[in-house]
Z-matrix of the N, CA and C atoms (Angstrom, degrees):
N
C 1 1.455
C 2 1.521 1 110.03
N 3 1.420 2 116.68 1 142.64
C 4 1.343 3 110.93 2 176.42
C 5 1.610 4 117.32 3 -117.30
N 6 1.597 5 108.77 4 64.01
C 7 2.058 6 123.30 5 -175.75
C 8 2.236 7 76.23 6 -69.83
N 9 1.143 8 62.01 7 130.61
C 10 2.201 9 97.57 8 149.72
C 11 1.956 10 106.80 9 33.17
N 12 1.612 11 89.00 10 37.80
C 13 1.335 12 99.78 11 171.26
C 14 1.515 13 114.85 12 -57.09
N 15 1.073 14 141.51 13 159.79
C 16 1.832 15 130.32 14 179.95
C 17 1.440 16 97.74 15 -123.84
N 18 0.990 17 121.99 16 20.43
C 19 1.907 18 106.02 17 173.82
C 20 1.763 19 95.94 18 -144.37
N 21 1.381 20 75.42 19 137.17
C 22 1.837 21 104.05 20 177.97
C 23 1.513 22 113.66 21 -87.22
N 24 1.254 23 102.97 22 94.94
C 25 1.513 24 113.23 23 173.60
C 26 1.348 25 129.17 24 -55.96
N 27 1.070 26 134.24 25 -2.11
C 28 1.620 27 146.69 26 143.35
C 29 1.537 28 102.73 27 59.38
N 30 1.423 29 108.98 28 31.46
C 31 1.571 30 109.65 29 -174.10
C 32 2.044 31 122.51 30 54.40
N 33 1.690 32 92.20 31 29.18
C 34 1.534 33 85.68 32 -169.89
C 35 1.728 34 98.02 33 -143.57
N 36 1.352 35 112.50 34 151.97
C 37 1.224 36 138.72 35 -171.02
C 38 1.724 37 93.89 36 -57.21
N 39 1.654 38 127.75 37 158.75
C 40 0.861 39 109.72 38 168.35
C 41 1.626 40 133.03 39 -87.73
N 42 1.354 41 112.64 40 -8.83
C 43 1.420 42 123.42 41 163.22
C 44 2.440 43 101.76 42 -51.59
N 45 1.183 44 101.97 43 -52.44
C 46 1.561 45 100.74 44 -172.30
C 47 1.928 46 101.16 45 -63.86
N 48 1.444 47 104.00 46 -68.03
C 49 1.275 48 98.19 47 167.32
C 50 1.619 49 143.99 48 -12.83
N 51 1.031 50 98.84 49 -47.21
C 52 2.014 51 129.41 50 158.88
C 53 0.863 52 102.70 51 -58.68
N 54 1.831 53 124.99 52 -79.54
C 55 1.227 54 117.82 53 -173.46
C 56 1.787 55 128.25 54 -49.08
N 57 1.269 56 107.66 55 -24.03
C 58 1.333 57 125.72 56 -151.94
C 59 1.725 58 83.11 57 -92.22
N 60 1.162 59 126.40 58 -39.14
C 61 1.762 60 124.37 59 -173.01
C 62 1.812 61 89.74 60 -88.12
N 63 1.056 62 127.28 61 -38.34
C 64 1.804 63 120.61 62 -171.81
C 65 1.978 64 91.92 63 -56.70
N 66 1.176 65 107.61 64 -53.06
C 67 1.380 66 115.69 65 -169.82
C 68 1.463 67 118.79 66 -58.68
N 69 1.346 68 115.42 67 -44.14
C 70 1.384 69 140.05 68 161.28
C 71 1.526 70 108.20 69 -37.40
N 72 0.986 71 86.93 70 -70.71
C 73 1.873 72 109.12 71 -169.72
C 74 2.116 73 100.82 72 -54.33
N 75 1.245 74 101.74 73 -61.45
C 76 1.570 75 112.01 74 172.53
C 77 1.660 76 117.64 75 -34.33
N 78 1.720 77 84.78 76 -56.36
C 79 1.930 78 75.14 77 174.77
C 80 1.426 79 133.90 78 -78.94
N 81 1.822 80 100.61 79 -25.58
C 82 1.000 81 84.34 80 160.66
C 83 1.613 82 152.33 81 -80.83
N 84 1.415 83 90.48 82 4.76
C 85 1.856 84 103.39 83 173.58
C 86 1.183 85 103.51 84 -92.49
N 87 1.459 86 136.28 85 -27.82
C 88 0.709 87 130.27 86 165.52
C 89 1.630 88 130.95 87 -75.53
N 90 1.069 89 136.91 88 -21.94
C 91 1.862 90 150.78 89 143.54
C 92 1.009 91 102.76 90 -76.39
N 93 1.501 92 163.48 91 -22.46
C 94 1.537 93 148.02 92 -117.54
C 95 1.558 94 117.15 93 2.85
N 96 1.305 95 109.89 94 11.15
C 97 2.053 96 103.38 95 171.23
C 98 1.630 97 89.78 96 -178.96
N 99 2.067 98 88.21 97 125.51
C 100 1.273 99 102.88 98 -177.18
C 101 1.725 100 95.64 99 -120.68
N 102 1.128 101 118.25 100 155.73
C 103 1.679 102 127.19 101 132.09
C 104 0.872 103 138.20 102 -67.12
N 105 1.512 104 124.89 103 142.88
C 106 1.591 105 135.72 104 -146.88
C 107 0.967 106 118.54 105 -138.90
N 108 1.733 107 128.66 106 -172.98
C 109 1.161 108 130.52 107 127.25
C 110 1.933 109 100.37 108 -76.83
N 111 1.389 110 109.54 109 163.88
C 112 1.498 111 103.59 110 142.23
C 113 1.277 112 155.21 111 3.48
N 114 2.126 113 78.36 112 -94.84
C 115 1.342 114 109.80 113 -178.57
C 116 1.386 115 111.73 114 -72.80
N 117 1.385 116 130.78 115 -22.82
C 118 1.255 117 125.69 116 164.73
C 119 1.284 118 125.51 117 -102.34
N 120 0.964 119 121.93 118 37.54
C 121 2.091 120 163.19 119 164.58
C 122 1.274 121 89.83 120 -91.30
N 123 1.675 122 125.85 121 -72.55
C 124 1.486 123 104.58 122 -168.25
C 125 1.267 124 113.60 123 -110.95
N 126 1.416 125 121.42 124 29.49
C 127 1.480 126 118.43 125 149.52
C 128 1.592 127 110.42 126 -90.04
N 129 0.844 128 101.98 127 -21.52
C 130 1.677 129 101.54 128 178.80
C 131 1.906 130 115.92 129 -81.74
N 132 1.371 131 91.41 130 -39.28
C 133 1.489 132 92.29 131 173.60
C 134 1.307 133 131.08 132 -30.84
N 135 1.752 134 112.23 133 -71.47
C 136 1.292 135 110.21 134 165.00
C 137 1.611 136 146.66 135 -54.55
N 138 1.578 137 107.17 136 -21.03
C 139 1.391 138 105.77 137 157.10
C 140 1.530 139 106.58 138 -84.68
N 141 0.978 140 144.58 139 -6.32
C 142 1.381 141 136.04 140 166.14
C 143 1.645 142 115.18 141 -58.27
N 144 1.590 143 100.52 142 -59.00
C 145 1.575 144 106.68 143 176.90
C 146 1.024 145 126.30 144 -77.67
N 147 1.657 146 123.01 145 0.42
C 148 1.489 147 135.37 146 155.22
C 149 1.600 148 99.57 147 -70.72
N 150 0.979 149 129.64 148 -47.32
C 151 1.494 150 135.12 149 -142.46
C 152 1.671 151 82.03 150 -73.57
N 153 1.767 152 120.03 151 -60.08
C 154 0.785 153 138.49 152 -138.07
C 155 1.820 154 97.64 153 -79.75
N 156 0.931 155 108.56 154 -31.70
C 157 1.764 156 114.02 155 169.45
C 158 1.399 157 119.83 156 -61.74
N 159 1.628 158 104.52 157 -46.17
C 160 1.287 159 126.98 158 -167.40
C 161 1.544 160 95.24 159 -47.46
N 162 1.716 161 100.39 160 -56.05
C 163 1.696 162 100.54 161 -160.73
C 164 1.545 163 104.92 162 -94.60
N 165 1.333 164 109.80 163 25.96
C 166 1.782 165 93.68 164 165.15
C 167 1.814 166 93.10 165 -81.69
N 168 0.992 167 131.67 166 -24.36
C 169 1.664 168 126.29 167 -162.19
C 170 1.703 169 100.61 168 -72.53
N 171 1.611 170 107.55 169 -34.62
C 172 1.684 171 103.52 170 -179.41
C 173 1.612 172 97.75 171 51.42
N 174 0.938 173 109.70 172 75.93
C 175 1.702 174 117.91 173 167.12
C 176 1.679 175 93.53 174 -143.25
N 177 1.610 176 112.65 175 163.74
C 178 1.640 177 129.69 176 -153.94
C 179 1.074 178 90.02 177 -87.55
N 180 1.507 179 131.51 178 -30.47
C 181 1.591 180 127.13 179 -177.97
C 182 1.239 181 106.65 180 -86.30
N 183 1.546 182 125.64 181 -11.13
C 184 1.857 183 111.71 182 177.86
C 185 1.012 184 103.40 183 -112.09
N 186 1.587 185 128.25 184 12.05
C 187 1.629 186 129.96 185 149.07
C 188 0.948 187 117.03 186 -100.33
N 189 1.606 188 136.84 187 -4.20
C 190 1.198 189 131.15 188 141.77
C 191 1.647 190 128.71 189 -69.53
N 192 1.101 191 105.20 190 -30.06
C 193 1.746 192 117.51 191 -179.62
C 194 1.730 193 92.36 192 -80.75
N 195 1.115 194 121.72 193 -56.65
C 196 1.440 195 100.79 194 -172.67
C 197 1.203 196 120.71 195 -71.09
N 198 1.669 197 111.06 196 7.99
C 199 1.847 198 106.68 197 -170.72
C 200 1.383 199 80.82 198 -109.56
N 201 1.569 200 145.85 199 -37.47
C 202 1.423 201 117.61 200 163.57
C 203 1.089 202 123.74 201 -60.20
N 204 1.028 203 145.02 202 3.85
C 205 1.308 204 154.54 203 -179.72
C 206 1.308 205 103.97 204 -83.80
N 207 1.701 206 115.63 205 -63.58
C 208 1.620 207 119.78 206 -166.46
C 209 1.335 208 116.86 207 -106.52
N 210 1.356 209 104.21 208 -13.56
C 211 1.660 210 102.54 209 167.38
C 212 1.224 211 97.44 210 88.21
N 213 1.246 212 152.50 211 -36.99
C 214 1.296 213 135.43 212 -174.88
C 215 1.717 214 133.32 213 -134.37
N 216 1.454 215 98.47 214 123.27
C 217 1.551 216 114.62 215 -155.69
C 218 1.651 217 106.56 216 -60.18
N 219 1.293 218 126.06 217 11.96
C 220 1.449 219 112.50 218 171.17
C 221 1.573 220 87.18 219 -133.98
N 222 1.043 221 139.18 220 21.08
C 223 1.154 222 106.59 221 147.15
C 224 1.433 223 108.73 222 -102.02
N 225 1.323 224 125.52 223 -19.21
C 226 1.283 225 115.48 224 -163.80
C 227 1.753 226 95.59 225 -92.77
N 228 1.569 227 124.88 226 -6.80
C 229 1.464 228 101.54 227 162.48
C 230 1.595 229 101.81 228 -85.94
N 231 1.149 230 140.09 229 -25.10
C 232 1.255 231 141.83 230 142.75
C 233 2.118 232 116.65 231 2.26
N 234 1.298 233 83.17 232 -70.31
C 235 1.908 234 109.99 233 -161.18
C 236 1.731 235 79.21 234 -73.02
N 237 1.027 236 131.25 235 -61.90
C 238 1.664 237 140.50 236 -124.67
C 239 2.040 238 84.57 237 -91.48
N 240 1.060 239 111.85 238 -63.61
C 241 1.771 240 115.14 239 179.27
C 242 1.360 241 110.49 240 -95.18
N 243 1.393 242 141.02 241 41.27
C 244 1.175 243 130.96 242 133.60
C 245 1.368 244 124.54 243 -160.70
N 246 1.674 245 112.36 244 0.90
C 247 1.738 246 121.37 245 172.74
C 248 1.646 247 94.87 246 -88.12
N 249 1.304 248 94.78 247 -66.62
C 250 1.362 249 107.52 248 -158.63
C 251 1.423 250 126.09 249 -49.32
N 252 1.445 251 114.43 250 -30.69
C 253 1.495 252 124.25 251 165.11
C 254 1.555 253 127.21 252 -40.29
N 255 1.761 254 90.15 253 -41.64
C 256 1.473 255 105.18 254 -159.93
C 257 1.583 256 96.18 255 -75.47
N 258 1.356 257 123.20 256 -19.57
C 259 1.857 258 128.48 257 -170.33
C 260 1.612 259 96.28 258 -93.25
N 261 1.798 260 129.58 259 9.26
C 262 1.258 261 86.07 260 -172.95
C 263 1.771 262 147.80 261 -73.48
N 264 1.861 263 87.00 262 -14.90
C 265 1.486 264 108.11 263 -169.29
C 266 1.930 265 96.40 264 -95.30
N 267 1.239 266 111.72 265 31.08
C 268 1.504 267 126.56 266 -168.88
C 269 1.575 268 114.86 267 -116.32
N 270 1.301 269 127.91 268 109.86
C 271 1.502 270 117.02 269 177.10
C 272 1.259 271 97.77 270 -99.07
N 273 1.535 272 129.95 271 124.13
C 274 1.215 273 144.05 272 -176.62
C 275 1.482 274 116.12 273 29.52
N 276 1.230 275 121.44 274 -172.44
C 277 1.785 276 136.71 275 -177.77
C 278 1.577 277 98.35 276 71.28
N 279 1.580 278 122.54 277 53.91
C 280 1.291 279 108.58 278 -178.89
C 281 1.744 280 109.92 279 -89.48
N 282 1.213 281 117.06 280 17.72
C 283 1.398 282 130.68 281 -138.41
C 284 1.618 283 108.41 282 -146.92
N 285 1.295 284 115.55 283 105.66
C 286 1.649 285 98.19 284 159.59
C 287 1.341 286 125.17 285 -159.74
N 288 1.416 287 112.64 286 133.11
C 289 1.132 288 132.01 287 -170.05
C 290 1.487 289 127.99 288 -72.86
N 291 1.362 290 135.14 289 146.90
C 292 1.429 291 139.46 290 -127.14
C 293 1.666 292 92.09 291 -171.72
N 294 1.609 293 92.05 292 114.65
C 295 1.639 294 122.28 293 177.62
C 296 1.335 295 115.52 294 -46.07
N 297 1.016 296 154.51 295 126.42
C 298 1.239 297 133.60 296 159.80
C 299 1.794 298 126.74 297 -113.39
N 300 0.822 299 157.84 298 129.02
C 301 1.145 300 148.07 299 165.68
C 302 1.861 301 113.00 300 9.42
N 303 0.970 302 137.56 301 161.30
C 304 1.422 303 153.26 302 174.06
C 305 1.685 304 100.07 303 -79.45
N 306 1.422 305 113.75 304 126.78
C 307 1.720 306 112.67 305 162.61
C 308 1.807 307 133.21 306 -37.31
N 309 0.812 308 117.99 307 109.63
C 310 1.280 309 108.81 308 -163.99
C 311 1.827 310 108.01 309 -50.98
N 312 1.568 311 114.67 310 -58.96
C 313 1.340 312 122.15 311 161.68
C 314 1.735 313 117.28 312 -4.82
N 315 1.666 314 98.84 313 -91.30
C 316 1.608 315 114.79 314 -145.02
C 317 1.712 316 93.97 315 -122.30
N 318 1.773 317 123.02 316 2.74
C 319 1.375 318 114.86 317 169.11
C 320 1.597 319 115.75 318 103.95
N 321 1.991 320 96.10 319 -31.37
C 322 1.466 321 100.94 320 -175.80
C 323 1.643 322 141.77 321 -36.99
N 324 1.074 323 120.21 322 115.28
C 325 1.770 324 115.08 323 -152.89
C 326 2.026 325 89.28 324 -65.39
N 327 1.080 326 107.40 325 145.33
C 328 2.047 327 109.30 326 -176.13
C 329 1.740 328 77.20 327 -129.39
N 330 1.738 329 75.66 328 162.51
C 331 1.712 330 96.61 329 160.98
C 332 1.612 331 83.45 330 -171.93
N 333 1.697 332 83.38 331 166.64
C 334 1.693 333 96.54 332 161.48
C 335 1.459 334 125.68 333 -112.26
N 336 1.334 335 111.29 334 158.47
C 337 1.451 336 105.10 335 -166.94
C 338 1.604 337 96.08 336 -126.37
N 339 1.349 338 125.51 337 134.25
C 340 1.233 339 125.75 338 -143.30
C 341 1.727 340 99.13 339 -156.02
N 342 1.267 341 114.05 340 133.02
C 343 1.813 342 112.13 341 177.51
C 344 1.742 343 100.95 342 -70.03
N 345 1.273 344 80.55 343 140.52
C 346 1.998 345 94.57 344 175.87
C 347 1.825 346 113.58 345 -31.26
């Protein structure tokens, strides 16, 4: 049975799932505000503002943990020397998401999720 499971299975295996939040996460450090679905607006959120804590410390071990995390070494000097600065006098909410109209297609509710 799955009562008060906390992760949104998005119709995908969990190996894709990963990939699908690594990718997420990438563009958005890389654009600072992407378009979505929603539901993966606030699945992404919280590893964002983990990521985003991680690298206010700028230490070799929280640029290594956040580069396994995202897979790629210019975005995460990206996040670490020029997001993260701007959050330092900031305890979390670096992140917020914005309603958007319903998909025209298939109905899907979108928003964007965008750094403060």
């Amino acid at each position: 049975m799955r009562h008060h499971s906390n992760v949104r299975k998005f119709g995908r295996e969990k190996n894709q799932r990963h990939a699908l939040m690594q990718s997420l996460a990438r563009n958005l450090i890389r654009d600072s505000r992407i378009k979505t679905t929603t539901a993966k607006a606030k699945e992404l959120r919280p590893m964002i503002e983990k990521l985003v804590t991680k690298a206010k410390s700028a230490t070799i071990a929280s640029r290594r943990l956040i580069n396994a995390r995202i897979k790629s070494p210019s975005d995460t000097k990206k996040l670490i020397d020029t997001i993260a600065p701007k959050y330092k006098g900031r305890n979390g909410g670096y992140t917020r998401i914005i309603k958007l109209p319903n998909r025209e297609l298939d109905g899907s509710p979108m928003s964007v999720i965008e750094f403060v």
